[in-house]
DRENTIKE-312317 format. One record per atom (N, C-alpha, C, O): residue in three letters; x, y, z; atom name. Coordinates in Angstrom, 2 decimals. Atoms other than C-alpha are relative to their C-alpha. Layout:
residues N
REC, Ala, X, Y, Z, CA
...
//
This chain:
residues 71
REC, Unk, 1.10, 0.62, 0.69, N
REC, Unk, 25.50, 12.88, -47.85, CA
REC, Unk, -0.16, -1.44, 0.49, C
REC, Unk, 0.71, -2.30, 0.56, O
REC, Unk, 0.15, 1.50, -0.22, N
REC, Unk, 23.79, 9.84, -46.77, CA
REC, Unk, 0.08, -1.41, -1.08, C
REC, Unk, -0.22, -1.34, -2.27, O
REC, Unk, -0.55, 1.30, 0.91, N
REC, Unk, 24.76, 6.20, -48.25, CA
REC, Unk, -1.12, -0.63, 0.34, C
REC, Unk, -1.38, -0.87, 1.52, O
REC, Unk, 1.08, 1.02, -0.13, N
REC, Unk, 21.59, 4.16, -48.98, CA
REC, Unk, 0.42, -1.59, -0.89, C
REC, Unk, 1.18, -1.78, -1.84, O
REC, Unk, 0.07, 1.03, 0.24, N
REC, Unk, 21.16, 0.68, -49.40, CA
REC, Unk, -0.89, -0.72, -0.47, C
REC, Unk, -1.58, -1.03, 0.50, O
REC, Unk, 1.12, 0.70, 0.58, N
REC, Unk, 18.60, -1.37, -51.65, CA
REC, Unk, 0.03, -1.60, 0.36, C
REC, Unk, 0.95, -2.37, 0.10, O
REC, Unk, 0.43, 1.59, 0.39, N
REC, Unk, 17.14, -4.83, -51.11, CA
REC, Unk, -1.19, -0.59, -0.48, C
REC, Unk, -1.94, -0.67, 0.49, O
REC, Unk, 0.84, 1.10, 0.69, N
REC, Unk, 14.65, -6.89, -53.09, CA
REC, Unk, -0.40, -0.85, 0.98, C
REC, Unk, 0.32, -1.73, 1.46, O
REC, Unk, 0.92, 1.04, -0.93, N
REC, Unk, 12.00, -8.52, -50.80, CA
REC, Unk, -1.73, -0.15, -0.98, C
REC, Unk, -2.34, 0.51, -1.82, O
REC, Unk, 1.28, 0.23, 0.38, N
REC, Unk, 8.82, -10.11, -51.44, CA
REC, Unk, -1.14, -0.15, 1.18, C
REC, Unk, -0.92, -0.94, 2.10, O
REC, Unk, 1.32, -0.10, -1.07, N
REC, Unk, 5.34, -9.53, -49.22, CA
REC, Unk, -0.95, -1.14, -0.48, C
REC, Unk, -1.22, -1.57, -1.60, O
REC, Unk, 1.62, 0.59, 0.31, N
REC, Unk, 2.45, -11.54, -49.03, CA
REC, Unk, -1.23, -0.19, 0.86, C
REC, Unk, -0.97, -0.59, 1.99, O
REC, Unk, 1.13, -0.02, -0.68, N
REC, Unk, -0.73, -11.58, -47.67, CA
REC, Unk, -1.18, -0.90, -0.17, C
REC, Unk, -0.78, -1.65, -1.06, O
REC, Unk, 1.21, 0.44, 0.01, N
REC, Unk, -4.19, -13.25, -47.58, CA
REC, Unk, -1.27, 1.03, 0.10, C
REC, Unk, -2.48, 0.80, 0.12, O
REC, Unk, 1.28, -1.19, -0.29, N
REC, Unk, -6.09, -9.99, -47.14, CA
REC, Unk, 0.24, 0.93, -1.09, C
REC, Unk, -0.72, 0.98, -1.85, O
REC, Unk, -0.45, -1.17, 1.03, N
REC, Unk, -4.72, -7.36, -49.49, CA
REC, Unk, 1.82, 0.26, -0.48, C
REC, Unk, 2.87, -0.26, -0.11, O
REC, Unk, -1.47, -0.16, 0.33, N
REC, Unk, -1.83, -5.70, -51.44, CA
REC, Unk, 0.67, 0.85, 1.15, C
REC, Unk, 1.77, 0.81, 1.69, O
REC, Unk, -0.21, -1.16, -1.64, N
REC, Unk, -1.61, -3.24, -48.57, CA
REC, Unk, 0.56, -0.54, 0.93, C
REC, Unk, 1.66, -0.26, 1.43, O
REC, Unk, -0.80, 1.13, -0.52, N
REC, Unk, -1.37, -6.12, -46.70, CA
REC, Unk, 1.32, -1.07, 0.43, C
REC, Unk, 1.87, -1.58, 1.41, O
REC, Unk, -1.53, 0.27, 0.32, N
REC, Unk, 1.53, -7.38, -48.01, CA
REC, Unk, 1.08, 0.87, 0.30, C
REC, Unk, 2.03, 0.58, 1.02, O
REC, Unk, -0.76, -1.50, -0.08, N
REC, Unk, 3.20, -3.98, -48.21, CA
REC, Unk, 0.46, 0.28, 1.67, C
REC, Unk, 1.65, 0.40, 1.93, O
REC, Unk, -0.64, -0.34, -0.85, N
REC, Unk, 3.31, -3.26, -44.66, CA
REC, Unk, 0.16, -1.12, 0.81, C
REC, Unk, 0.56, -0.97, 1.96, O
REC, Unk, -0.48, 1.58, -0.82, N
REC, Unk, 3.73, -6.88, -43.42, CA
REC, Unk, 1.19, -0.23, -0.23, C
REC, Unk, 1.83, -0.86, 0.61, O
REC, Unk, -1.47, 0.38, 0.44, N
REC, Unk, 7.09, -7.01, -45.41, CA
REC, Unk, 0.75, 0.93, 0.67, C
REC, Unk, 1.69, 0.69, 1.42, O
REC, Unk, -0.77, -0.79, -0.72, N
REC, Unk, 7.97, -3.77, -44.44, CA
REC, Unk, 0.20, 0.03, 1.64, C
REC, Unk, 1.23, 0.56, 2.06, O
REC, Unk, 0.21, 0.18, -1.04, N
REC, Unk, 6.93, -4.52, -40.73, CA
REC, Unk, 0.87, -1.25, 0.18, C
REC, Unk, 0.66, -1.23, 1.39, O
REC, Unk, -0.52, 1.09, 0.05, N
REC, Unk, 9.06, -7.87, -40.73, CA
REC, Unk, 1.78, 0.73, -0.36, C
REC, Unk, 2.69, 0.69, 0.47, O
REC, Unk, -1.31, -0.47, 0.41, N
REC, Unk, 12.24, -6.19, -42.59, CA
REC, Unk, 0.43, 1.11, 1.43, C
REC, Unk, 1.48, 1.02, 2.07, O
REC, Unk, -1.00, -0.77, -1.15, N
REC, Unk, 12.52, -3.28, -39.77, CA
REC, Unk, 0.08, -1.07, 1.17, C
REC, Unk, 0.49, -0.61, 2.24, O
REC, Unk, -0.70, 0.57, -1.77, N
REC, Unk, 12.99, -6.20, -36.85, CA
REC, Unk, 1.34, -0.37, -0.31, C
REC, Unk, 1.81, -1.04, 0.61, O
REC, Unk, -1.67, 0.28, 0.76, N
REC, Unk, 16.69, -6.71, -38.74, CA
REC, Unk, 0.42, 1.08, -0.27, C
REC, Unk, 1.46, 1.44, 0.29, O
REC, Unk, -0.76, -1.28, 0.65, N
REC, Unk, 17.29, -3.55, -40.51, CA
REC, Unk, -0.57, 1.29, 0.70, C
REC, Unk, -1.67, 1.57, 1.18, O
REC, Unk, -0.09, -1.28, -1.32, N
REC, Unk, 18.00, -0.31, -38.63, CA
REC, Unk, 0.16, 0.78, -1.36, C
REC, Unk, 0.84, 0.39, -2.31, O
REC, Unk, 0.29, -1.16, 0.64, N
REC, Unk, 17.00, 3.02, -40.55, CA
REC, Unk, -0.20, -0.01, -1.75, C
REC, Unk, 0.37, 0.65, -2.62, O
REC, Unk, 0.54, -0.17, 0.78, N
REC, Unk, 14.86, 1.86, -43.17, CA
REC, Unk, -0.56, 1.37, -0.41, C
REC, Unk, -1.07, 2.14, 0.41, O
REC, Unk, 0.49, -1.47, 0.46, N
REC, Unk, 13.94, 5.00, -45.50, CA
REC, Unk, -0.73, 0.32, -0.61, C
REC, Unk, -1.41, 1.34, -0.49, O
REC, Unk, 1.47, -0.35, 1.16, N
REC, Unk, 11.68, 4.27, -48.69, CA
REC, Unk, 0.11, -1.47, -0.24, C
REC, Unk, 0.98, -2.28, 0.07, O
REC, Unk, 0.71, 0.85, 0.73, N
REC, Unk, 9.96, 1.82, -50.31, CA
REC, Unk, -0.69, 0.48, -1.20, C
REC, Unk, -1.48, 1.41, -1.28, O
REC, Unk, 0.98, -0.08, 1.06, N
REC, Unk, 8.94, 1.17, -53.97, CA
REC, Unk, -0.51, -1.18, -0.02, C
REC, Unk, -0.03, -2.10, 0.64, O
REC, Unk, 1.12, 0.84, 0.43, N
REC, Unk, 6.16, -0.98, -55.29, CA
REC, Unk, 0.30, -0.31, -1.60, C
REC, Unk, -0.18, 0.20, -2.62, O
REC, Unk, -0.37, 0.49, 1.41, N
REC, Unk, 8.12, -3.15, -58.05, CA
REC, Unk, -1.19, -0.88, -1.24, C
REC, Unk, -1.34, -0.91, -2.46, O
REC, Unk, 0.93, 1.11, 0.31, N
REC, Unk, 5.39, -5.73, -58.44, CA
REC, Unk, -1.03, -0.54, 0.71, C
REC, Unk, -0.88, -1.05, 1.81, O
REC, Unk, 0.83, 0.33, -0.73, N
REC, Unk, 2.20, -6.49, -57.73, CA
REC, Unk, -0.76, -1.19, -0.52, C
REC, Unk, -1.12, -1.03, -1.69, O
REC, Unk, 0.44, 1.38, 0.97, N
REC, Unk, 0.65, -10.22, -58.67, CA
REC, Unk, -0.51, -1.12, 1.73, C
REC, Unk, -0.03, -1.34, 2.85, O
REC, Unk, 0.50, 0.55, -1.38, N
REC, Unk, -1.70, -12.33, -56.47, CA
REC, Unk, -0.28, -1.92, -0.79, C
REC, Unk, 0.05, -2.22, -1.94, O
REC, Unk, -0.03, 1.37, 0.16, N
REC, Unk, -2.46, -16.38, -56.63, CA
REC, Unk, -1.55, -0.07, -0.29, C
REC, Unk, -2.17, 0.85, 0.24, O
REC, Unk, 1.34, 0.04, 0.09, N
REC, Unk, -5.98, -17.26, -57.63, CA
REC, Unk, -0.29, -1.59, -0.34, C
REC, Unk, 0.28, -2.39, -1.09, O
REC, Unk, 0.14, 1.24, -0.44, N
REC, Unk, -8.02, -20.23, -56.30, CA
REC, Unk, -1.32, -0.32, -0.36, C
REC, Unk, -1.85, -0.49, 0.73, O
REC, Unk, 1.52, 0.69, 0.80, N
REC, Unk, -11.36, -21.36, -57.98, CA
REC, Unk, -0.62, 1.81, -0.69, C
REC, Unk, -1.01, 1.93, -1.85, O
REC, Unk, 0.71, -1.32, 0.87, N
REC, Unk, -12.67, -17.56, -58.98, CA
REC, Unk, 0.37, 0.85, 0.84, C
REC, Unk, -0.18, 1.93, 0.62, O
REC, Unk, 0.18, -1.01, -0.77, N
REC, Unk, -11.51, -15.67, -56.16, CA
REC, Unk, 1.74, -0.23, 0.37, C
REC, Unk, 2.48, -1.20, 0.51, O
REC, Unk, -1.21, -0.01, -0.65, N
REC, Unk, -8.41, -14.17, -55.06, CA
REC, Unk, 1.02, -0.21, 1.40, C
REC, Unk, 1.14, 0.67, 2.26, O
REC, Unk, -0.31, 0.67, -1.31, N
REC, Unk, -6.28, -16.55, -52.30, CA
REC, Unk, 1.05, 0.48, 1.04, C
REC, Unk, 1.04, 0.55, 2.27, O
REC, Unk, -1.26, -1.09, -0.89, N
REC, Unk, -2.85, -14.61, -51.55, CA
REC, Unk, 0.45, 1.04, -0.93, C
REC, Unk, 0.29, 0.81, -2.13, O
REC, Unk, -0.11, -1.12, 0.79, N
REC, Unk, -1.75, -11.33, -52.91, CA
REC, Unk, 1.71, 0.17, 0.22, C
REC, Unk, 2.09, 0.60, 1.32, O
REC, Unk, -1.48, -0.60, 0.20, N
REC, Unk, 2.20, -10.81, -53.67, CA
REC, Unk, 0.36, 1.06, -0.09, C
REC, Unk, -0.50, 1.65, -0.76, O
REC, Unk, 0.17, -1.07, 0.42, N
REC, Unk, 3.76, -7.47, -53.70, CA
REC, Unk, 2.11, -0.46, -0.09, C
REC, Unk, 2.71, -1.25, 0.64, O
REC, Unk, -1.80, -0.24, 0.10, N
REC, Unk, 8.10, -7.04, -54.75, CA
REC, Unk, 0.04, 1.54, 0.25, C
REC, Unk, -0.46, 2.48, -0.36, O
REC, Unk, -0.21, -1.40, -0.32, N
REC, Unk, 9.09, -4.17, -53.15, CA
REC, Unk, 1.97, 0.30, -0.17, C
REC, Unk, 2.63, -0.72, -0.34, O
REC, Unk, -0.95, -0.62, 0.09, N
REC, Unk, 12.60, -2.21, -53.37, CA
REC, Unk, 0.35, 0.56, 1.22, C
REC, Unk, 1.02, 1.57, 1.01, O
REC, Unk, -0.72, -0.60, -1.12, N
REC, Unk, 13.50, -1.28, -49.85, CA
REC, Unk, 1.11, 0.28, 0.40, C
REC, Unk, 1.99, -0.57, 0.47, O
REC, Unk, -1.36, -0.35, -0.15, N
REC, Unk, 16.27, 1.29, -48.78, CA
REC, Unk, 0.10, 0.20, 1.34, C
REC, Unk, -0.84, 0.20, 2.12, O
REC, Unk, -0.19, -0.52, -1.62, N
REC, Unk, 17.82, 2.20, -45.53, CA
REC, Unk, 1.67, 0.33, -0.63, C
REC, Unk, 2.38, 0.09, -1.61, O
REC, Unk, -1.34, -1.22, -0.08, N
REC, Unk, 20.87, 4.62, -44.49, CA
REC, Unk, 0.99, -0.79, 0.41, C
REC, Unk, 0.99, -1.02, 1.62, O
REC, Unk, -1.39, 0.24, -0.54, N
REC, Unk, 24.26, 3.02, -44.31, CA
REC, Unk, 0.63, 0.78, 1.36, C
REC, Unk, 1.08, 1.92, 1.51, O
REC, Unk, -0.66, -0.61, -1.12, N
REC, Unk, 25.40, 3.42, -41.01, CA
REC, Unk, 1.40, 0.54, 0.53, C
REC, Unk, 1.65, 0.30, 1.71, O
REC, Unk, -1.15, -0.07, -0.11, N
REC, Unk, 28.89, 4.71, -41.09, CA
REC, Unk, 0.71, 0.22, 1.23, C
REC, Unk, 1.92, 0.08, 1.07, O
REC, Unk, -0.56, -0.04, -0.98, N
REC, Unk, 29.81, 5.28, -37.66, CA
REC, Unk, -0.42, -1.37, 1.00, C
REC, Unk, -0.15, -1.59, 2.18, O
REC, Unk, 0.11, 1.32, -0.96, N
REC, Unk, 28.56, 1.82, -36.66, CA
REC, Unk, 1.08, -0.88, 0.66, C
REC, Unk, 1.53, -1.39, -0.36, O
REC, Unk, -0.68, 1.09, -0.11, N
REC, Unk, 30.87, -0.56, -35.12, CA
REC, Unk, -0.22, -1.32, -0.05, C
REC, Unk, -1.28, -1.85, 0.28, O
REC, Unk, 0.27, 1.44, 0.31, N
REC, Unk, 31.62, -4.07, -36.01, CA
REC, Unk, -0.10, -0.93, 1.23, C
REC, Unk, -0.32, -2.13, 1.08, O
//
């Protein structure tokens, strides 16, 4: 059975929540090797005279413990 691993990141964007979403996740795989899922903890954006300026998302990202890795 595979061994997963959770971390707590935060996205953000200027265009959308979507935005955010795969910008974090696109940023997290250039470090982490065999990302697996993603949840959508939190979604909350910044707002700048009437209109919305950056969009936040907290995500839950896992990946597979690598057990035959070496140190």
């Amino acid at each position: 059975m595979d061994m997963e691993k959770h971390l707590l990141i935060t996205g953000a964007s200027e265009t959308s929540w979507k935005d955010a979403i795969t910008s974090a996740i696109a940023e997290a795989s250039k470090t982490i090797d065999y990302l697996s899922s993603v949840k959508i903890l939190n979604q909350y954006a910044k707002i700048n005279g009437n209109k919305i300026s950056e969009y936040y998302v907290d995500l839950d990202i896992s990946f597979v413990i690598d057990r035959e890795r070496k140190d």
